[in-house]
C-alpha positions, 0 to 999 in steps of 0.5 A: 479032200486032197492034201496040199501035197497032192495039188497042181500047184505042189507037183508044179513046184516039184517040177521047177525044182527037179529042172532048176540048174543054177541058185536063183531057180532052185530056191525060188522053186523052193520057196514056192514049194514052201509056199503050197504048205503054208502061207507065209511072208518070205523066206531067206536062204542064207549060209553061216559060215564058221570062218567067214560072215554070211552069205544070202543065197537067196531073199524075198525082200523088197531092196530098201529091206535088204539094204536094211535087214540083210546088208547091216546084218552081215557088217557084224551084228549077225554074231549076236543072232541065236539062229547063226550061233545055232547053225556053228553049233555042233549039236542042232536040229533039221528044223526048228521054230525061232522063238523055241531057240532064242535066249529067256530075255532075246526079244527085249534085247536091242538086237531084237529091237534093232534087225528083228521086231523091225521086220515085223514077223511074228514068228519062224521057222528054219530048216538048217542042215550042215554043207561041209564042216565049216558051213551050214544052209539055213532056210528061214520061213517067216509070218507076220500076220499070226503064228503058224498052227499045229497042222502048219509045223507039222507039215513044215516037219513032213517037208525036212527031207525034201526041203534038205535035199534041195538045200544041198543040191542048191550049196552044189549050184553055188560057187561058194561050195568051191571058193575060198573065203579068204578075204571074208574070213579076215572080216569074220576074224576080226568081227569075232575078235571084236566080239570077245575083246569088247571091254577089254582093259576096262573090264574083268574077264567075268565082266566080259562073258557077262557083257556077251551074254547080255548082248545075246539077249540072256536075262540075268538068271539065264546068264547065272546058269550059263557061268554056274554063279548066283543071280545076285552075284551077275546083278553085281557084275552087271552094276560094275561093267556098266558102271566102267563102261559109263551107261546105264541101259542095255541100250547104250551096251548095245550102241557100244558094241555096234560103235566097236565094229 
């Protein structure tokens, strides 16, 4: 029995690839290649910059989802994303399953609850490999009706190679390999500094670090061994924050911040 990549279809995929000479072509092509090796729900490729908020390159989403997902996403809330604090980390993987990435607590976040669990995936993948030193190209490959299998990651393994090489050539294709990103940048400074100031002249700077770790989904013992302290001495800190600032949920700690952007 052949192998998926050695069908019509793969070949035929291959061929719109290498012929493909602007982004919409190349990624579609790419989807379409991913789409031979295993079955999925869409896929978005997108940049994450250090210096300036993401960019979408290329999405299957219907227009009222991307107005929703995509759009919102980018007005601030992806700092919060462990798939964009992984792409501006100096240390990542070529390919990688979402959930194995996220902090302990992040699907009982509301970040998860709010741009995640509403895109009704059950799982991920992502391809990410580093375009300059400032930006990253991640391909999300998504499923909503089960888990990819052994044999699917494996094969979505095999494909990093090629998958890279196309996600290189398409950043080429873009102009935003060669533009400045002056004015996103600006909105990328402030969204970060909004980040890290949140609380500020109410809270501790402890109370901060704690507040951002709980933001980005990180349960109490998780935030203990990211600051080196004791679980019961976060529980304080997060009785006081919460306290100064006037909630009682994760909720309203969450509905605070998106207010702040």
């Amino acid at each position: 029995m052949k192998s998926r990549f050695e069908s019509t279809g793969w070949l035929a995929a291959m061929a719109r690839l290498v012929q493909s000479s602007d982004v919409d072509s190349a990624a579609g092509a790419l989807a379409d290649a991913i789409d031979v090796a295993v079955e999925h729900e869409g896929t978005c490729l997108l940049a994450f910059h250090r210096d300036a908020p993401p960019e979408v390159f290329h999405h299957t989403l219907e227009p009222a989802g991307r107005r929703h997902y995509v759009d919102r996403y980018v007005a601030g809330p992806y700092l919060l994303d462990p798939l964009f604090l992984l792409a501006v980390s100096d240390q990542k993987p070529g390919v990688c399953r979402f959930r194995d990435e996220s902090p302990d607590r992040f699907r009982s976040s509301e970040y998860y609850r709010q741009y995640c669990e509403r895109t009704h995936l059950t799982d991920e993948m992502d391809f990410l490999v580093d375009v300059s030193a400032n930006s990253t190209l991640a391909l999300v490959v998504g499923r909503r009706t089960r888990r990819f299998t052994k044999a699917e990651l494996q094969r979505l393994k095999l494909m990093e190679p090629l998958v890279h090489a196309a996600m290189q050539s398409i950043w080429r294709l873009s102009s935003a390999s060669s533009r400045r990103r002056d004015a996103g940048g600006s909105l990328h400074d402030r969204l970060t500094r909004c980040f890290e100031n949140f609380g500020e002249g109410l809270l501790t700077e402890r109370e901060r670090q704690i507040t951002q770790l709980l933001l980005r989904g990180h349960s109490t013992k998780s935030v203990a061994r990211q600051l080196g302290i004791a679980p019961g001495t976060v529980m304080v800190h997060k009785r006081n924050l919460f306290a100064k600032l006037g909630i009682t949920s994760q909720y309203e700690l969450f509905s605070l911040f998106i207010d702040a952007l």
